[in-house]
N, C-alpha and C positions, 0 to 999 in steps of 0.2 A: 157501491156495491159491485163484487162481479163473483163467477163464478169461472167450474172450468168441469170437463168430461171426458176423460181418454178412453178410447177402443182399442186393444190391442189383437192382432193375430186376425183380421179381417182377409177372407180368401181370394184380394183382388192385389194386383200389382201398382204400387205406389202412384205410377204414371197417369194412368187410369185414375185414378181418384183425383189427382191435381187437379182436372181437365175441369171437375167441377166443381172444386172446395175454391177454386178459382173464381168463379162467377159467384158466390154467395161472399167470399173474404170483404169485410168491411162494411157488409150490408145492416140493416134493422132484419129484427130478428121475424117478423111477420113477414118482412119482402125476403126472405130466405129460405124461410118456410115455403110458400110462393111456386120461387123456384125452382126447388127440391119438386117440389110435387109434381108438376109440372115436365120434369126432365125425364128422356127418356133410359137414360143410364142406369144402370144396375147400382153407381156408388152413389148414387144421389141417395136411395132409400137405407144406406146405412151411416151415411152424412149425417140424413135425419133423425135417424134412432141417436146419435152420439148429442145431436144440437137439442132434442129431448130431455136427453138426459141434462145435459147442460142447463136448461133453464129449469128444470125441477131441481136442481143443486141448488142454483139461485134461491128460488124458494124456499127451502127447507133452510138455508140460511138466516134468510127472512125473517121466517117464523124464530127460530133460535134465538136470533136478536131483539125479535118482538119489532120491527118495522115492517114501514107497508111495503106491499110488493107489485111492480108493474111492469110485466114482459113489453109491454110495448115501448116501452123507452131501454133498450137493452139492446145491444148490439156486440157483431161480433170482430170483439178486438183483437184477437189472435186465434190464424184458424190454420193449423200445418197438416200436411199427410206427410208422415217420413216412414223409409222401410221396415218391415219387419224382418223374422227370419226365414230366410228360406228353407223349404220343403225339398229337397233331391232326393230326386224319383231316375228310375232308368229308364230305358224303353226298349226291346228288341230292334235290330236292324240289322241287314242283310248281311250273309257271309256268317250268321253266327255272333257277332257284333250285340253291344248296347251303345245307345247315345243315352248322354246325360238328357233330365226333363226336372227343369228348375219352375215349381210351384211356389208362384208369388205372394207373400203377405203383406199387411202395412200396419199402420198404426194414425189413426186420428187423436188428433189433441183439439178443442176448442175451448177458447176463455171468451166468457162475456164480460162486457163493462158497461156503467150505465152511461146514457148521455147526459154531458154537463148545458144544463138549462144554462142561457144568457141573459 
């Protein structure tokens, strides 16, 4: 069984999110959770909202199929933050001048898989 959640247009810069999709990539989905909570970063809690959604997909699966369902043997097999679009904004600067001012986006993708009992 797996599932999967994509976020698009999230208002943080791709960089930034790695820093934590990093320390949860490969983990069980309870010790991700965990961590998420736990962190003090601003992407953690939109992490969370996508690894959510992610395992209610699972679910709703589940059910569809008429199998049973168990988050806790569920982990995350593929977890990427890659860019979105950016935002170009100006800014006033001296002498009558504009600088460019590039507003970062990103995009989360997470797939679950279940773990194979041995």
């Amino acid at each position: 069984m797996s599932a999967r959640a994509i976020q698009k247009g999230i208002r943080q810069s791709a960089r930034k999110m790695r820093l934590v999709m990093d320390s949860v990539r490969g983990r069980d989905v309870n010790e991700a959770y965990a961590i998420l909570k736990f962190s003090k970063k601003k992407a953690a809690k939109q992490i969370e909202k996508v690894l959510r959604s992610a395992v209610a997909n699972a679910e709703q699966d589940a059910l569809r199929e008429n199998d049973a369902f168990d988050a806790d043997v569920m982990y995350l097999q593929h977890a990427t933050v890659d860019e979105g679009p950016t935002l170009h904004r100006w800014r006033p600067a001296a002498y009558g001048r504009a600088t460019p001012l590039n507003k970062r986006t990103s995009t989360v993708e997470i797939r679950l898989a279940a773990k194979e009992e041995k």
